[in-house]
DOBABA-175637 format. One record per atom (N, C-alpha, C): residue number from 0; residue in three letters; atom name; x, y, z. Coordinates in nm, 3 decimals, decimal comma. Layout:
+-----+---------+-------+---------+---------+---------+
: num : residuo : atomo :      c1 :      c2 :      c3 :
+-----+---------+-------+---------+---------+---------+
: NUM :     ala :    CA :       X :       Y :       Z :
...
+-----+---------+-------+---------+---------+---------+
# end
This chain:
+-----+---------+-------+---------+---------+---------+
: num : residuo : atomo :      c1 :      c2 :      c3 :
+-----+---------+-------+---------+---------+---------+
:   0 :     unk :     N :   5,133 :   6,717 :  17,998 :
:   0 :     unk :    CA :   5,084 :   6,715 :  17,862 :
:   0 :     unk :     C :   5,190 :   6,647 :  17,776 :
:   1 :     unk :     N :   5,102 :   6,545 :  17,702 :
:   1 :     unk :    CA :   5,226 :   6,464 :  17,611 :
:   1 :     unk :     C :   5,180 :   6,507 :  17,460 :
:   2 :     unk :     N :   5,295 :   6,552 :  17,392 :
:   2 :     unk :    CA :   5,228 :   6,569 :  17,228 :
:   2 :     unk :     C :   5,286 :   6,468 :  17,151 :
:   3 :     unk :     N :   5,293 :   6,410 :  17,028 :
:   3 :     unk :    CA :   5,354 :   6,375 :  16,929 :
:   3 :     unk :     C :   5,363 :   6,403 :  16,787 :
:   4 :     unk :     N :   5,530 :   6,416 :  16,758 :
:   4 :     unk :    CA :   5,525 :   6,469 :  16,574 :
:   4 :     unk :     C :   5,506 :   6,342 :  16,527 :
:   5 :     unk :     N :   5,590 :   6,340 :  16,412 :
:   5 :     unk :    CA :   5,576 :   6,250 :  16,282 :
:   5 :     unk :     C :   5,686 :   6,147 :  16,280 :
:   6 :     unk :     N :   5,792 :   6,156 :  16,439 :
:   6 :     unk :    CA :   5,917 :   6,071 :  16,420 :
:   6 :     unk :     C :   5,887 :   5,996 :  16,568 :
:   7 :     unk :     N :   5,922 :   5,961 :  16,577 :
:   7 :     unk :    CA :   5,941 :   5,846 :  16,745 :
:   7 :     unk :     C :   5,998 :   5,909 :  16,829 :
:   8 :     unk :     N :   5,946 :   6,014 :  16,922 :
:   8 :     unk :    CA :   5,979 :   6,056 :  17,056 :
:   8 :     unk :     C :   5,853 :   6,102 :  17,137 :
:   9 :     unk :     N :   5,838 :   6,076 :  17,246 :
:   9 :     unk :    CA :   5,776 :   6,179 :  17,295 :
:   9 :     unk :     C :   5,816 :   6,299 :  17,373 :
:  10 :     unk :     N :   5,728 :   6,406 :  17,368 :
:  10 :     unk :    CA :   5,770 :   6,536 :  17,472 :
:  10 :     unk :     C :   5,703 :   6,557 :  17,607 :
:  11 :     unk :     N :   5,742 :   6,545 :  17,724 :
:  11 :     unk :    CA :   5,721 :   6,567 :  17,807 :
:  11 :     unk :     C :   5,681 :   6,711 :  17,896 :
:  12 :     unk :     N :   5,625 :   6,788 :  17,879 :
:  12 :     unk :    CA :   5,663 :   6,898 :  17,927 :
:  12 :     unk :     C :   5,596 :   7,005 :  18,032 :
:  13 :     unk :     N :   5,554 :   6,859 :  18,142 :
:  13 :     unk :    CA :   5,554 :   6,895 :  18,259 :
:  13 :     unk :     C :   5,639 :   6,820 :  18,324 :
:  14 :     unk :     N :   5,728 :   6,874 :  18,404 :
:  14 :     unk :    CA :   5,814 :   6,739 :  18,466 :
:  14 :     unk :     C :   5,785 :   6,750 :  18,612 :
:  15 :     unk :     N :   5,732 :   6,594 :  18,645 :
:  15 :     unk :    CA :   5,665 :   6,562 :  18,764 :
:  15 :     unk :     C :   5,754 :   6,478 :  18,856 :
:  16 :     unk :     N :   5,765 :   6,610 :  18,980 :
:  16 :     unk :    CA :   5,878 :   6,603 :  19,102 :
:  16 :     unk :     C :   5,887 :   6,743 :  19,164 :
:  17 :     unk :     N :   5,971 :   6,706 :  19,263 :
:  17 :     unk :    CA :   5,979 :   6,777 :  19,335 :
:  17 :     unk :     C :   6,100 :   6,944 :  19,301 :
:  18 :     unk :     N :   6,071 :   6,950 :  19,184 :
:  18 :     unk :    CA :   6,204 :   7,077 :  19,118 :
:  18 :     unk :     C :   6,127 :   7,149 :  19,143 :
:  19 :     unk :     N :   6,187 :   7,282 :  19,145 :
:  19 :     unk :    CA :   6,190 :   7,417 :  19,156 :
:  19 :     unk :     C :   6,117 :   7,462 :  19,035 :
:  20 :     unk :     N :   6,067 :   7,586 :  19,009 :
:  20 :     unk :    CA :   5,977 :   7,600 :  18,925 :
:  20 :     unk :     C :   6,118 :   7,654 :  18,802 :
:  21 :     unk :     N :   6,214 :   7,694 :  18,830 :
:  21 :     unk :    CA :   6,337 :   7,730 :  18,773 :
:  21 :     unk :     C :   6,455 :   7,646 :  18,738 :
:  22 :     unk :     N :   6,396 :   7,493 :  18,841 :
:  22 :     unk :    CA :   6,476 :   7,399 :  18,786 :
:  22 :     unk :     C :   6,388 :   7,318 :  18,651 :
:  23 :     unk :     N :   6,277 :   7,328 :  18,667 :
:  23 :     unk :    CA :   6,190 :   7,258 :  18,572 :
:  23 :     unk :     C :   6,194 :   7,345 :  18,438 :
:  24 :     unk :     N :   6,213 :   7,495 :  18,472 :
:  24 :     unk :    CA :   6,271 :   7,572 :  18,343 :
:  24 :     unk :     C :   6,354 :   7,525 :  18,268 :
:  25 :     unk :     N :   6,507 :   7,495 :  18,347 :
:  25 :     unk :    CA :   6,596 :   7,474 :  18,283 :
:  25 :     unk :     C :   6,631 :   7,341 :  18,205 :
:  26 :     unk :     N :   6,545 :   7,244 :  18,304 :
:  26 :     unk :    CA :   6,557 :   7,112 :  18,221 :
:  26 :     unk :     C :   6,452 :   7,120 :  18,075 :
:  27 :     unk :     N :   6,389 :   7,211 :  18,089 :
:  27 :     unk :    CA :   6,251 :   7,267 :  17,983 :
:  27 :     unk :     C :   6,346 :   7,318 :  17,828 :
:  28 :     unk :     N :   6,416 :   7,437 :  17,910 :
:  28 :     unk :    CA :   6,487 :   7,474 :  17,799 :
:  28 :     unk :     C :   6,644 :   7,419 :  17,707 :
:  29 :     unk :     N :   6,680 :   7,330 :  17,827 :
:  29 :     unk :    CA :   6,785 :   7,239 :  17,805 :
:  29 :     unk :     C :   6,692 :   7,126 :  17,665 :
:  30 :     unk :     N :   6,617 :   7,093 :  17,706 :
:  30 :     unk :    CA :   6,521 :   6,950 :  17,632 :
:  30 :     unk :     C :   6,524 :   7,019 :  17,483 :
:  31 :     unk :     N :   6,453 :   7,158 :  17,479 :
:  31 :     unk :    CA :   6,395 :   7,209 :  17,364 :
:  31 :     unk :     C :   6,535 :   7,243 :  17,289 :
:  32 :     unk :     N :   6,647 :   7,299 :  17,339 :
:  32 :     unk :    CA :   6,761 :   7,353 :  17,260 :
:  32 :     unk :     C :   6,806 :   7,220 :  17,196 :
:  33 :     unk :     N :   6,809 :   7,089 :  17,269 :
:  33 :     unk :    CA :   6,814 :   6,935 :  17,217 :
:  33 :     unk :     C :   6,776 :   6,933 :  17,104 :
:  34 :     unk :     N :   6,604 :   6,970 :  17,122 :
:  34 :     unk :    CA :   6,528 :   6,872 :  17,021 :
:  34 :     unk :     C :   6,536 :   6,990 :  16,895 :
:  35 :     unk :     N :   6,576 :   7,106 :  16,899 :
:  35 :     unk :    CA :   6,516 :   7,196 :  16,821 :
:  35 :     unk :     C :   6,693 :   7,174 :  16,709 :
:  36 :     unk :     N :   6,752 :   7,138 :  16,815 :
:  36 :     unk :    CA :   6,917 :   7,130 :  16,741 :
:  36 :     unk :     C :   6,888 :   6,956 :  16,622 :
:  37 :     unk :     N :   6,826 :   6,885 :  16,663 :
:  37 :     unk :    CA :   6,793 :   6,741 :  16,622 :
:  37 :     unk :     C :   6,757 :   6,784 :  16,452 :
:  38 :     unk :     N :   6,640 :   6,895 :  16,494 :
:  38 :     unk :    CA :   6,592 :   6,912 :  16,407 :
:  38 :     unk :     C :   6,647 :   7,014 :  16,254 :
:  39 :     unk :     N :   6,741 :   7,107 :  16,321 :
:  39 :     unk :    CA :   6,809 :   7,179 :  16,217 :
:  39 :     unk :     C :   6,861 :   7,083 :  16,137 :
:  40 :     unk :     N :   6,971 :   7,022 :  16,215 :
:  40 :     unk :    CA :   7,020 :   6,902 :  16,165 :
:  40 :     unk :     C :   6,916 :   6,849 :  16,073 :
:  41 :     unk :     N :   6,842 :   6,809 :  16,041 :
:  41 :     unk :    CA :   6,755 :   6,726 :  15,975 :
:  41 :     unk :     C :   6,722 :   6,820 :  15,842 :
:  42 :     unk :     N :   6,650 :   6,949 :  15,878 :
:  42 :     unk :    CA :   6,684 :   7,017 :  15,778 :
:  42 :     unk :     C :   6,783 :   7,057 :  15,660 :
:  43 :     unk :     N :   6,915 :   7,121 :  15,767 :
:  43 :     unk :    CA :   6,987 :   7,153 :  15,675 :
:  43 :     unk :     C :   7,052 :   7,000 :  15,582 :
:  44 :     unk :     N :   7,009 :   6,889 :  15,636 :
:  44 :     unk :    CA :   7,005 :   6,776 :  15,542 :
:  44 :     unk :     C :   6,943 :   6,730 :  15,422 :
:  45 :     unk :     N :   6,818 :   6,793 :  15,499 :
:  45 :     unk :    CA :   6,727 :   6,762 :  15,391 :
:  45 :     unk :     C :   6,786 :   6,928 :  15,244 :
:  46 :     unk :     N :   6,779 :   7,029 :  15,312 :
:  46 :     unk :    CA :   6,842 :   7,115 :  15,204 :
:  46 :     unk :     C :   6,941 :   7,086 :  15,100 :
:  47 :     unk :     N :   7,032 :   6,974 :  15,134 :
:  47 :     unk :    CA :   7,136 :   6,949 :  15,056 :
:  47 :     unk :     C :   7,113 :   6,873 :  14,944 :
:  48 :     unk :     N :   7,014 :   6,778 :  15,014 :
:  48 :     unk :    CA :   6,902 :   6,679 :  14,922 :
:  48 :     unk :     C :   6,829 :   6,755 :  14,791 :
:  49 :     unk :     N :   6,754 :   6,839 :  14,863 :
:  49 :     unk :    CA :   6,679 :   6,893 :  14,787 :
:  49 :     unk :     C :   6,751 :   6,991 :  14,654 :
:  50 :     unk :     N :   6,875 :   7,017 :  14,675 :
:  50 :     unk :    CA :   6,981 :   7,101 :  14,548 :
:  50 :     unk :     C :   7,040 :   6,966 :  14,488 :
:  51 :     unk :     N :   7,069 :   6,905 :  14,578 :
:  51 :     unk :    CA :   7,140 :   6,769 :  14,455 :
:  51 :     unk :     C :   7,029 :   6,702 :  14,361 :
:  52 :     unk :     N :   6,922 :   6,738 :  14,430 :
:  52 :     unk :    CA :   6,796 :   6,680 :  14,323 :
:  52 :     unk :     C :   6,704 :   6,782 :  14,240 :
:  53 :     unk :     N :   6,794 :   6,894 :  14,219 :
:  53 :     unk :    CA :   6,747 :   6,988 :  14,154 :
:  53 :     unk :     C :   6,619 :   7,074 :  14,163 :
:  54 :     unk :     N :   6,621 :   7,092 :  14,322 :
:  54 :     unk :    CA :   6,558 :   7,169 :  14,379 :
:  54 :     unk :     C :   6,613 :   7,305 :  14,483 :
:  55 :     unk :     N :   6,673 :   7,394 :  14,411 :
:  55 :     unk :    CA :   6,755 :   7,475 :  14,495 :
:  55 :     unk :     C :   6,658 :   7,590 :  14,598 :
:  56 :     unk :     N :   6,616 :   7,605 :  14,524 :
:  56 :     unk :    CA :   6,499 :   7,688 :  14,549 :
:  56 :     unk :     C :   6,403 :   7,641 :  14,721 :
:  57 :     unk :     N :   6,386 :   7,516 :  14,702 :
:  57 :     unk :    CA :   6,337 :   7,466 :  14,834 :
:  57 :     unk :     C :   6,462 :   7,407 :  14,891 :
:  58 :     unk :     N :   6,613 :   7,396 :  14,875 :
:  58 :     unk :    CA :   6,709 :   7,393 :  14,963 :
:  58 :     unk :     C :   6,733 :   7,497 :  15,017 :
:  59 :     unk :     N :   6,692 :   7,642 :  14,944 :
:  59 :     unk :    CA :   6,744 :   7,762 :  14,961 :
:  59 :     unk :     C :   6,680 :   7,819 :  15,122 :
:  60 :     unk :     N :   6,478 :   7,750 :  15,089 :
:  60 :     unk :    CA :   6,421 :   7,778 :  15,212 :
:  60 :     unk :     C :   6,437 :   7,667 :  15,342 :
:  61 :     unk :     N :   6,516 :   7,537 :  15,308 :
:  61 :     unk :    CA :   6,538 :   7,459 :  15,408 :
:  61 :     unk :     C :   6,658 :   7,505 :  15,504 :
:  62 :     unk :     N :   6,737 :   7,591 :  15,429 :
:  62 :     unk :    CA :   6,872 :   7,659 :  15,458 :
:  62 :     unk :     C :   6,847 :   7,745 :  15,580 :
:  63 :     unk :     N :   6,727 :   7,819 :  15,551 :
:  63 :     unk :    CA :   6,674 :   7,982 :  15,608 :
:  63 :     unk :     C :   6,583 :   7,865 :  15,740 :
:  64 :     unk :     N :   6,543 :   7,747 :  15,740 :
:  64 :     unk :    CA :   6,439 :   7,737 :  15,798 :
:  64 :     unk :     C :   6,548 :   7,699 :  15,920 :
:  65 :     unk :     N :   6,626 :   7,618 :  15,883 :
:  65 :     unk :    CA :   6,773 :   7,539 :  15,973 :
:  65 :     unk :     C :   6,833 :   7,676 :  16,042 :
:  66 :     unk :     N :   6,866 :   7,811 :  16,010 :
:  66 :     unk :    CA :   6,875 :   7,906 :  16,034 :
:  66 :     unk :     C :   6,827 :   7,960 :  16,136 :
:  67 :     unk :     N :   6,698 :   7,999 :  16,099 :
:  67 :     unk :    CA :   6,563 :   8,020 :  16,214 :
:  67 :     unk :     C :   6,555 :   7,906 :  16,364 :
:  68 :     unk :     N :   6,591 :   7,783 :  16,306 :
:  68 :     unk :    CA :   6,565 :   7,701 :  16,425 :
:  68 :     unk :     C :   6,706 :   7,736 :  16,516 :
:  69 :     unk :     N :   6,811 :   7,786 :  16,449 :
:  69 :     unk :    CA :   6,942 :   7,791 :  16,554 :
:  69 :     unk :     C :   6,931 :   7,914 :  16,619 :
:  70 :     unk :     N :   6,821 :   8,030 :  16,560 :
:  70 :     unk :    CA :   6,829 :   8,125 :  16,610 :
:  70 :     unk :     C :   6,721 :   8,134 :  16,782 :
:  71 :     unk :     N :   6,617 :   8,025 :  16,722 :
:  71 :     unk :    CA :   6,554 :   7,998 :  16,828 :
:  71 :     unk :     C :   6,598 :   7,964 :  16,973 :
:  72 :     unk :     N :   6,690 :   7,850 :  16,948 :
:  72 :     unk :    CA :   6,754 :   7,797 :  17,023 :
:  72 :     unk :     C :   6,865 :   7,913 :  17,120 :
:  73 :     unk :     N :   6,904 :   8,010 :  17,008 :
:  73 :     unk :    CA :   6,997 :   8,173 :  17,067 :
:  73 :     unk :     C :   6,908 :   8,193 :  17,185 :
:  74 :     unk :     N :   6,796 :   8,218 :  17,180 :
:  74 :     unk :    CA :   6,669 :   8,303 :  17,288 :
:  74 :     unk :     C :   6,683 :   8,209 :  17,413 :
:  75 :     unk :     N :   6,668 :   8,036 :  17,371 :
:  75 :     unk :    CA :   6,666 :   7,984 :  17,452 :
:  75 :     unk :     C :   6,791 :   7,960 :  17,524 :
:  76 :     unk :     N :   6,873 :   7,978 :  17,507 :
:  76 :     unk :    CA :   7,004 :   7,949 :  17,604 :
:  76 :     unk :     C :   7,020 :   8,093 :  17,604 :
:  77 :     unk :     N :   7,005 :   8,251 :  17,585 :
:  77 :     unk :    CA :   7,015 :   8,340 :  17,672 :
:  77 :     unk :     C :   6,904 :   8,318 :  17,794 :
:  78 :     unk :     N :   6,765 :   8,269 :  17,746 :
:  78 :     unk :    CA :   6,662 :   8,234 :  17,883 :
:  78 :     unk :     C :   6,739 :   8,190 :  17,990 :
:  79 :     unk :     N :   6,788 :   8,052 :  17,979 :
:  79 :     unk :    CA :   6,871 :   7,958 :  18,041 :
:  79 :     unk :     C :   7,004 :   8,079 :  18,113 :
:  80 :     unk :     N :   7,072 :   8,090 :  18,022 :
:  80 :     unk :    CA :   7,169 :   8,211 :  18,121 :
:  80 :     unk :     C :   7,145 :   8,245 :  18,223 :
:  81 :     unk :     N :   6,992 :   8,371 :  18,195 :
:  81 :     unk :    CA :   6,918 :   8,439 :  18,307 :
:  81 :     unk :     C :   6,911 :   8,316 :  18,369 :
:  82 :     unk :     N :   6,867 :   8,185 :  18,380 :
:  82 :     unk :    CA :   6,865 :   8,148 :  18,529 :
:  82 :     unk :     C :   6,956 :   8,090 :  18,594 :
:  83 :     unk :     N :   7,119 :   8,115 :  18,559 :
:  83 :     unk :    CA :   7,191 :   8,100 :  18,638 :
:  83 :     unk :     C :   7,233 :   8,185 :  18,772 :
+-----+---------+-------+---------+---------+---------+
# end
């Protein structure tokens, strides 16, 4: 299954070969901690934007959202742990 957002990548996320159903995990959760880190980044950018242009209020929730995405990424590299 291929999806696409609103920027130039695609996601792959069946990976077709011969891996382990635990190796295809890890390259799964390796990809997403990537893309999900790409994206804080982008946020907490855009947050900084949004207070220098006198919008604190929606920097305040770009802050919390950049937040949430690093916390996501927490779950996913304890997942990843477990399958060492």
């Amino acid at each position: 299954m291929t999806h696409h957002h609103d920027h130039e990548h695609h996601h792959y996320h069946e990976v077709k070969s011969e891996l382990t159903f635990k190796e295809k995990m890890i390259k799964l959760l390796d990809h997403w901690m990537k893309h999900n880190q790409d994206h804080a980044t982008t946020y907490k950018d855009w947050a900084e934007k949004a207070k220098v242009n006198e919008l604190p209020e929606i920097g305040v929730l770009l802050e919390e959202v950049h937040d949430m995405t690093l916390q996501i990424n927490d779950k996913f590299k304890k997942a990843a742990e477990k399958l060492d």
